[in-house]
Structure formats: structure tokens, C-alpha cells
C-alpha positions as CSV (number, residue, x, y, z in Angstrom):
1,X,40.1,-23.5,-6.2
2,X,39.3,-23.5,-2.7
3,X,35.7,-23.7,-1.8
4,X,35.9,-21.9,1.5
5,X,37.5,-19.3,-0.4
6,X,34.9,-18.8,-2.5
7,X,32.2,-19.0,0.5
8,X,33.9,-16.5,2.2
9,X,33.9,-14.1,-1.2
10,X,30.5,-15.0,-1.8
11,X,29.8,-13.5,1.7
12,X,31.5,-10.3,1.0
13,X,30.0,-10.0,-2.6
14,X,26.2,-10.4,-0.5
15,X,27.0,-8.1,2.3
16,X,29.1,-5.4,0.5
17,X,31.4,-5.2,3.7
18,X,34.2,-7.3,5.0
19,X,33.1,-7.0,8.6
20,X,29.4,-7.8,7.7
21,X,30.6,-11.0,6.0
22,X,32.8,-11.9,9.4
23,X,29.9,-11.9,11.3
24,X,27.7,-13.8,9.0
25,X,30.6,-16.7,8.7
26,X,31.1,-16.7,12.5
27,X,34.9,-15.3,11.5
28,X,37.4,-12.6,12.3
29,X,37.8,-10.0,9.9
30,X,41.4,-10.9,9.1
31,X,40.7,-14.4,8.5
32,X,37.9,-13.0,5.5
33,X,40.5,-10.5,4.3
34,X,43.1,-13.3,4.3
35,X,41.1,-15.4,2.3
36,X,39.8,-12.8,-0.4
37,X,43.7,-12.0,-1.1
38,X,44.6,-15.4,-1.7
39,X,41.5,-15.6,-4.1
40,X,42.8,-12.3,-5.7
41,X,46.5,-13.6,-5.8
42,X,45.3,-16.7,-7.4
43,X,43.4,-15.0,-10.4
44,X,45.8,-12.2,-11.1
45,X,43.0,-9.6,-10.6
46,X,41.3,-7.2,-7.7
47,X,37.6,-8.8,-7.0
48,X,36.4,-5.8,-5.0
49,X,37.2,-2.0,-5.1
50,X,37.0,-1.2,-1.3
51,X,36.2,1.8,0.1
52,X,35.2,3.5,3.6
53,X,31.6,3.2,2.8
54,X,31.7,-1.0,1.7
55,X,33.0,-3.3,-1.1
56,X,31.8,-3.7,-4.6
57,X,32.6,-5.8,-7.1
58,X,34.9,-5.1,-9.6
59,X,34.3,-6.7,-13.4
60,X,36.5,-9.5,-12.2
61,X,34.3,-10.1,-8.9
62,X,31.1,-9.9,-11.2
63,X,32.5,-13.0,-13.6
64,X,33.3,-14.6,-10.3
65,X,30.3,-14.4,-8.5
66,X,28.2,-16.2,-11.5
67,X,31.0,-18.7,-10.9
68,X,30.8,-19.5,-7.3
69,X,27.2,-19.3,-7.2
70,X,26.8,-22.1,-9.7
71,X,29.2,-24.1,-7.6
72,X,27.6,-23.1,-4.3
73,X,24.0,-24.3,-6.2
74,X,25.7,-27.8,-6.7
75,X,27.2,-28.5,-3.3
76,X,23.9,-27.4,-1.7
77,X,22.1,-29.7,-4.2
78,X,24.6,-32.6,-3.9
79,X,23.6,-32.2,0.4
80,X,19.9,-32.1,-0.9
81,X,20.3,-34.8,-3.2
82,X,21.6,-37.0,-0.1
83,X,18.5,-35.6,2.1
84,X,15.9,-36.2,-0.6
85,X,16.8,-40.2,-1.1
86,X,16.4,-40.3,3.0
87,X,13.0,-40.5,4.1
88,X,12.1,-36.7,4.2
89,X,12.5,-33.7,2.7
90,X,14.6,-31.1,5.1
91,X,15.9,-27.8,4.7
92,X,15.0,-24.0,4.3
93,X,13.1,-22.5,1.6
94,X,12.1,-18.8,1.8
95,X,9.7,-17.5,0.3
96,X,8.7,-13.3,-0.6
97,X,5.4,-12.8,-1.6
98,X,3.4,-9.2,-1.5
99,X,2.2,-8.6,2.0
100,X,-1.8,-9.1,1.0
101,X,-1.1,-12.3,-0.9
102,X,1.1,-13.3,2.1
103,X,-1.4,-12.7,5.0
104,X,-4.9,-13.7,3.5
105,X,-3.3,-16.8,1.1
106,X,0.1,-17.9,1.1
107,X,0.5,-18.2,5.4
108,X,-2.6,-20.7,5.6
109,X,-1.6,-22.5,2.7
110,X,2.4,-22.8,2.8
111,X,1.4,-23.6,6.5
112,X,-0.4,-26.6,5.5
113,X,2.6,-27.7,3.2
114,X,4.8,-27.4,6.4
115,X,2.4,-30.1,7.9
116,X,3.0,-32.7,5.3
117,X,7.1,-31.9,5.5
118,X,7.8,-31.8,9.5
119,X,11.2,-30.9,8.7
120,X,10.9,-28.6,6.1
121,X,11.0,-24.8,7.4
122,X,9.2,-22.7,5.1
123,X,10.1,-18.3,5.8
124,X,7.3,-16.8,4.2
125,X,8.8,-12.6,3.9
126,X,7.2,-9.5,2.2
127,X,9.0,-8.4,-0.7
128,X,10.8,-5.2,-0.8
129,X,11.0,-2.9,-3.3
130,X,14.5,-4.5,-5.0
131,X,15.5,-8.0,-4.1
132,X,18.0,-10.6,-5.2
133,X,17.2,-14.2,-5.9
134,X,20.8,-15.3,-6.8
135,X,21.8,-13.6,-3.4
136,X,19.8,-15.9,-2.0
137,X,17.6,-12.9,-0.1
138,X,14.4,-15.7,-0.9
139,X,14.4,-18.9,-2.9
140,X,10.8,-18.0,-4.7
141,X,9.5,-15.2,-5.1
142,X,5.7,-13.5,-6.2
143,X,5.6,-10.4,-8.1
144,X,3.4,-8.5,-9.5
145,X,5.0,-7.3,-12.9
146,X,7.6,-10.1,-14.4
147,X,11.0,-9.2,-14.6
148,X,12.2,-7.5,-17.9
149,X,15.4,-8.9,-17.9
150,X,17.6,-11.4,-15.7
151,X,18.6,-14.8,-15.4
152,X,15.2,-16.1,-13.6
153,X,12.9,-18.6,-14.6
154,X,9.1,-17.6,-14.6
155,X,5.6,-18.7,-14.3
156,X,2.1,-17.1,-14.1
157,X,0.8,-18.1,-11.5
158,X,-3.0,-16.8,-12.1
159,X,-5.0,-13.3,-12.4
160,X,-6.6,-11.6,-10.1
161,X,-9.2,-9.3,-9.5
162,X,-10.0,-5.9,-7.3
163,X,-13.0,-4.0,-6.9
164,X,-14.7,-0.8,-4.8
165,X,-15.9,-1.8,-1.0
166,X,-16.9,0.2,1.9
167,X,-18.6,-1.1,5.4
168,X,-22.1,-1.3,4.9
169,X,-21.8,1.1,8.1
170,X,-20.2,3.4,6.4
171,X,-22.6,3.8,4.3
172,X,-25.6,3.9,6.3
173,X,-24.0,6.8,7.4
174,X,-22.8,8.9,4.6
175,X,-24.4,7.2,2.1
176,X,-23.2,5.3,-1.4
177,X,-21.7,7.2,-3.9
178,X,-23.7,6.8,-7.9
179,X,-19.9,6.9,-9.9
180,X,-16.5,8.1,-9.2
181,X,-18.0,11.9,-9.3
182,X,-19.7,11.6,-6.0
183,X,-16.7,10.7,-4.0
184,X,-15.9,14.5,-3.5
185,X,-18.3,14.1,-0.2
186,X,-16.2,10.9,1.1
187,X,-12.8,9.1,2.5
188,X,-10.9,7.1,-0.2
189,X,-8.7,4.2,1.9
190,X,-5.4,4.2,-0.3
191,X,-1.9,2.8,-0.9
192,X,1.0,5.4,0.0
193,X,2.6,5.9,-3.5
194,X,6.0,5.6,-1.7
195,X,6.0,2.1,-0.7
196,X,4.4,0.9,-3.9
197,X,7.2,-1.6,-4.9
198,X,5.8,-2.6,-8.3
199,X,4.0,-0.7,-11.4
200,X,0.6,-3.4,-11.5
201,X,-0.5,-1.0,-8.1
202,X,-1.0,1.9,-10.2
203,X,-4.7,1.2,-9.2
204,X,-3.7,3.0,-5.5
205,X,-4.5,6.7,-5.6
206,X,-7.6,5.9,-8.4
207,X,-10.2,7.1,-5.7
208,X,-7.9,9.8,-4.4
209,X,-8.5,11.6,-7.2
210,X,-12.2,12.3,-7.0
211,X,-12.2,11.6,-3.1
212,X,-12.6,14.7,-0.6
213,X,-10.7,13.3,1.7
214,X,-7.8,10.8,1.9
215,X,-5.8,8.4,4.5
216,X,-3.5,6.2,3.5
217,X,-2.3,2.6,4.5
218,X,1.6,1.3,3.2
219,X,-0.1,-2.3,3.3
220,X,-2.9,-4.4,2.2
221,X,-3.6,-5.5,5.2
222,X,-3.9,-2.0,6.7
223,X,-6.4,-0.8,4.0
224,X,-8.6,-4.1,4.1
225,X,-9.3,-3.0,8.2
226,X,-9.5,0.0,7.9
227,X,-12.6,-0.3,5.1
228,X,-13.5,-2.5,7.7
229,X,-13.5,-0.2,10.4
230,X,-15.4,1.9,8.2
231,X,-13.1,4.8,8.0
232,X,-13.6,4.8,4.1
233,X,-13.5,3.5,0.7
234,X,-10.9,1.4,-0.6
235,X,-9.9,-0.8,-3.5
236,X,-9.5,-4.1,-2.4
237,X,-8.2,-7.4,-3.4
238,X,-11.9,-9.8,-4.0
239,X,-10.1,-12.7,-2.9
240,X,-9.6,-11.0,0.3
241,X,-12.7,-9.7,1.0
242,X,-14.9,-12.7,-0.5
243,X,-17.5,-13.3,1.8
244,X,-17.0,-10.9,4.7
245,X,-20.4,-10.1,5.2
246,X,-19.9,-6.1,6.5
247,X,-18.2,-5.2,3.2
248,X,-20.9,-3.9,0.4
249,X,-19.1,-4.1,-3.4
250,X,-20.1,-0.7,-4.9
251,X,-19.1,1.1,-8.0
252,X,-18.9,-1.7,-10.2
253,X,-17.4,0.1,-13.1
254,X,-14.1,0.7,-11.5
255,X,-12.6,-2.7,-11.7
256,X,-8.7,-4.0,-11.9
257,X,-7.5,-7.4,-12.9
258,X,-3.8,-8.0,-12.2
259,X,-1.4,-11.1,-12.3
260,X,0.8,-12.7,-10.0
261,X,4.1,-14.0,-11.4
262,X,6.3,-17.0,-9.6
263,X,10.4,-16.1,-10.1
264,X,13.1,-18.3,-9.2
265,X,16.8,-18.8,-10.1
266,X,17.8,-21.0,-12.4
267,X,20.6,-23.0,-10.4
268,X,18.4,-24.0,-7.9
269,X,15.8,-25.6,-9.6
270,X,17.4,-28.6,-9.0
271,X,16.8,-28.7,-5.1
272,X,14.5,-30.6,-3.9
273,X,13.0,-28.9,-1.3
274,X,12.5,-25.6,-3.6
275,X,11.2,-27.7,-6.1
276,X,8.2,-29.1,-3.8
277,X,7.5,-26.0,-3.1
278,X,7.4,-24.4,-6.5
279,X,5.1,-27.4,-7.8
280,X,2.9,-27.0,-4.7
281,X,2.3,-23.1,-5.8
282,X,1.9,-23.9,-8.8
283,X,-1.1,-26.4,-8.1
284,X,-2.9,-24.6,-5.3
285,X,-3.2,-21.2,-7.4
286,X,-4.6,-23.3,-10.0
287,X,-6.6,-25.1,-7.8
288,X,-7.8,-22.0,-6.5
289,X,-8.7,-19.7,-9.8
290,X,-12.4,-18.8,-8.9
291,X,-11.1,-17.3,-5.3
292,X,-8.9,-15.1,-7.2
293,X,-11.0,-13.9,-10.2
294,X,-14.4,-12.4,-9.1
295,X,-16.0,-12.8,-12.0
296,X,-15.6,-16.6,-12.3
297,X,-16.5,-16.8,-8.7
């Protein structure tokens, strides 16, 4: 079977669109059509049902794409393979995280890794709501909740914990509330429930219950200033806000403690560059327990 048949379908099967995949291949649209026919001719069976609004798969495609993704894992490990017995490790390796982990961890650290590997490129990306390891949309990925079903292989990575802050100017000027009760007279700093991509942040809209008033961030980062700023109180990540001394802890019975889970695909576990960095996460969380669980701080 022809590989660059098989590139050029594994394009289309990525992009859902003929044209889309074109683009991404640096190729004219007749040249991917051409090529997809000829794969379809070979096999005796349609591997997309096309429409006006894209491409899917048919059951055919579907056995195909585990197919070609396997042997597109191999090539790009055989090129790996070659690369790692040189004297560096080079190549790509993307990685999604959740945008808090990503900004306050994972940029300093995967940073650091980049120093060691000059000509490694590490793409550190927020994770949306659904995403596709074996499309290759990252390499490794953090989550919050493991999967529940899926060919990924997956490791806890460590726990965490998240407690109650305000700006100490804050509450010089409206005071610190005695339990969850007394919020009625204050601003609760929350999540917006709509770009909550995983079940674990449940823990959002806790205060919003009890609070008077509300206002909302979509990300972690955006809630941690604006506690800051002292526009209310939020529940934040400890490992965050560790030692930042204008935030005061309060209301030390609401607490969370949630997990962070490392997903990759099976098929590339073999390259080396992923590899280096899935053993690197690996160490540095458990090097770094105590920054992410308060109470062994």
C-alpha cells in the first residue's frame, strides 16, 4: 500500500474536509481526491461518506485509520530512532495541559527541559473541552478526570489541593466572612460553568451559592488576579497562590483535593523525544508533591 496514500487519507480523516487536508499537505485538491480514490479502488470499499458540510469516515475509514496511524507511529519512530543514536534529541512534542497548571507550572518547568535539548521544540497548549491524541492535536496530555474508555495509556501524576483566598485588602475593607453563611454580604471570584471542560471543577460555583454577588473568570489565571486585585473571593489552586504574601487563606473548612492525570497514545510511546518528556513529568511532579498538596506543605 502506498504510504503517501495513506498520508494524504490520514489528512482528510483529521481535517474532515478534502480542501482542509490540501492545504495542510501543501497539495491541490484533485491531487488529495485522486489519491483517496485509488485507496478506495484498492480496498473495494468507500472510506468517507462526503457531504456539503465535510467528510466522515465510514466503518471502512474507521478500521483504516487504526491502520495508518500505527504505520505513521513507526515511520516517525524509525526517523526518531535515527535522530536519537545522533547526538541530540530533535523534534516536536506538544503538550495540553489545563491553563492554571500550564501558566504557574508546566511553562517554567518544560522551559527548563528545552534548555537541556536545544533542539527539542516543546508547544505547551491549553486543553479544550474534547481533544484527540491519536490525531495527533498533542502528544501528552494533563487532565483532570482519566479517561473512561480509549486506547491511552495513563498515569497519576500527583493530587492537588484548593482552598478559600481573598486580598488581605479586601478584607480590610469588607471584612472576613466566619463560614460559607456570611458570604451573602460579599463577591465570590468563580469559574464560568460553560468553559468547564472537565467534571473534577465542580468546585467552581461552590461560593456562588452563598455569595451576594458574583463575577466570573473562564480561566485560572483570570480568577487568581482578580482575587488579587481584590475584586473578591475565589477558590484557588495552593500551589498557585503559595507564598504570595497579599493573599489571606480563609474559610478553612471548604477545601478540594483533586488529581492530575498524564494521557498519551499508545503507538508513540516508542519515540524518543515523547518519551523524555513523559519521564521528565513524571519526575518533576514527584519531585514537587509538597508544592501541590497544602497540607504536606
Amino acid at each position: 500500500m502506498d504510504w503517501d496514500h495513506l498520508r494524504v487519507f490520514l489528512a482528510v480523516a483529521r481535517h474532515g474536509q478534502f480542501l482542509a487536508a490540501a492545504r495542510a499537505l501543501a497539495l491541490n485538491h484533485a491531487t488529495v481526491s485522486r489519491r483517496i480514490n485509488a485507496l478506495e479502488e484498492a480496498l473495494g470499499e468507500p472510506l468517507f461518506e462526503r457531504t456539503p458540510a465535510g467528510s466522515a469516515l465510514t466503518e471502512a475509514g474507521e478500521r483504516l485509520l487504526a491502520v495508518a496511524e500505527r504505520v505513521e507511529t513507526e515511520i516517525l519512530g524509525i526517523a526518531e530512532d535515527t535522530r536519537a543514536r545522533g547526538a541530540r534529541l530533535a523534534g516536536t512534542v506538544r503538550v495540553g495541559a489545563p491553563d492554571g497548571l500550564g501558566t504557574y507550572f508546566l511553562a517554567g518547568e518544560l522551559g527548563r527541559l528545552q534548555e537541556e535539548h536545544p533542539a527539542l521544540i516543546v508547544e505547551l497548549v491549553p486543553l479544550p473541552r474534547t481533544f484527540s491524541l491519536s490525531k495527533r492535536e498533542a502528544d501528552l496530555a494533563i487532565t483532570l478526570d482519566p479517561p473512561e474508555e480509549g486506547r491511552l495509556v495513563v498515569s497519576k501524576l500527583t493530587d492537588y489541593t484548593l482552598g478559600v483566598y481573598a486580598a488581605r485588602s479586601y478584607l480590610e475593607r469588607f471584612g472576613t466572612p466566619d463560614d460559607e453563611h456570611a458570604l451573602v454580604g460579599h463577591v465570590a471570584v468563580t469559574g464560568v460553568e460553560d468553559y468547564a471542560y472537565a467534571s473534577s471543577l465542580n468546585y467552581a460555583n461552590h461560593l456562588g451559592r452563598s455569595a451576594g454577588r458574583l463575577f466570573r473568570c473562564a480561566g485560572v489565571a483570570g480568577q487568581v488576579e482578580a482575587v488579587r486585585a481584590g475584586i473578591g473571593i475565589g477558590i484557588l489552586h495552593d500551589f498557585v497562590v503559595r507564598d504570595s504574601p497579599g493573599l489571606a487563606s480563609i474559610l478553612p473548612d471548604i477545601r478540594f483535593r483533586r488529581s492530575y492525570y498524564l494521557l498519551s497514545h499508545p503507538d508513540t510511546g516508542n519515540l524518543a523525544r515523547i518519551a523524555l518528556v513523559r519521564a521528565f513529568l513524571s519526575r518533576r511532579f514527584r519531585e514537587e508533591r509538597r508544592r501541590f498538596i497544602a497540607d504536606e506543605a
